[in-house]
N, C-alpha and C positions, 0 to 999 in steps of 0.2 A: 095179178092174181087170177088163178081160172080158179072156179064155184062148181061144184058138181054134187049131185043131180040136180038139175034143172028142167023148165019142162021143155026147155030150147029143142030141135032136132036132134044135136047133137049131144045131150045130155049135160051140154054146161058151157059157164058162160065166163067171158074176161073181164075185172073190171080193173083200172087203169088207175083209182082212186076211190078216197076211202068211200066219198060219195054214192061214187058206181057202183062199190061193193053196197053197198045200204039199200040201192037198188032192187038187189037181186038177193038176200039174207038179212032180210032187215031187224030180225032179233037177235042178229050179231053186231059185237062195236058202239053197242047204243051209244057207250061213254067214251070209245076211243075217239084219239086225237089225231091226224096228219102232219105232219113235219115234212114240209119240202126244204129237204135240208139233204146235203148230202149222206149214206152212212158214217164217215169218217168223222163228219163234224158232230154226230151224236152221238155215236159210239168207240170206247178203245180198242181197235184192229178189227175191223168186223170182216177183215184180208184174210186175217189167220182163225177166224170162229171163237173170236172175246167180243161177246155182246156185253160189256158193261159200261151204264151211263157213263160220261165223261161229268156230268154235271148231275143233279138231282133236278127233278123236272116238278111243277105245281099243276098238282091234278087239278082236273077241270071241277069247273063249279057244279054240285050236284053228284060229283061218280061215285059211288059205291066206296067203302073202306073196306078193309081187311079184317073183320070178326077177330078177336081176341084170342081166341082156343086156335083160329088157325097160324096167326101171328106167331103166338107161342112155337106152335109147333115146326115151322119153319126156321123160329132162332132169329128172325125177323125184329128188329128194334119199333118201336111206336114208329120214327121219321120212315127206317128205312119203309117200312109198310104204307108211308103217304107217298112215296116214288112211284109214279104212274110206269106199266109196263110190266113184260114179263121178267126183266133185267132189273134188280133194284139197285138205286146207289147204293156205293158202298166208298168210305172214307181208307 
């Protein structure tokens, strides 16, 4: 992932992991997770641009939920809205 702006010389910087990244944006991801896993093993076709879990994933202990009025408003089920990620399961 390259991070921009940064105060580096060149205005931004790589990080190679979520760690790295935390590094250099660190009020970003507070609550995300790393999956060293391949994409295909997490996602279905992420070949052809379907980013959708293959499985429902257990949010980390502590992350944020999804507020009620915005659930609602997405069409978002209670479970689906505990799916960590921008992709929520979906059955």
């Amino acid at each position: 992932m390259t991070w921009s702006p940064t105060s580096a010389q060149n205005c931004s910087a790589v990080a190679t992991s979520l760690e790295e990244f935390r590094k250099v944006a660190s009020q970003f991801e507070v609550g995300g997770q790393q999956l060293d896993q391949t994409p295909g093993s997490v996602l279905q076709g992420p070949d052809v641009q379907r980013f959708e879990l293959r499985q429902a994933m257990a949010p980390k202990a502590g992350a944020p939920t999804v507020p009620t009025d915005v659930r609602k408003l997405l069409g978002w089920s209670e479970q689906e809205a505990r799916t960590t990620g921008a992709y929520p399961f979906r059955r």
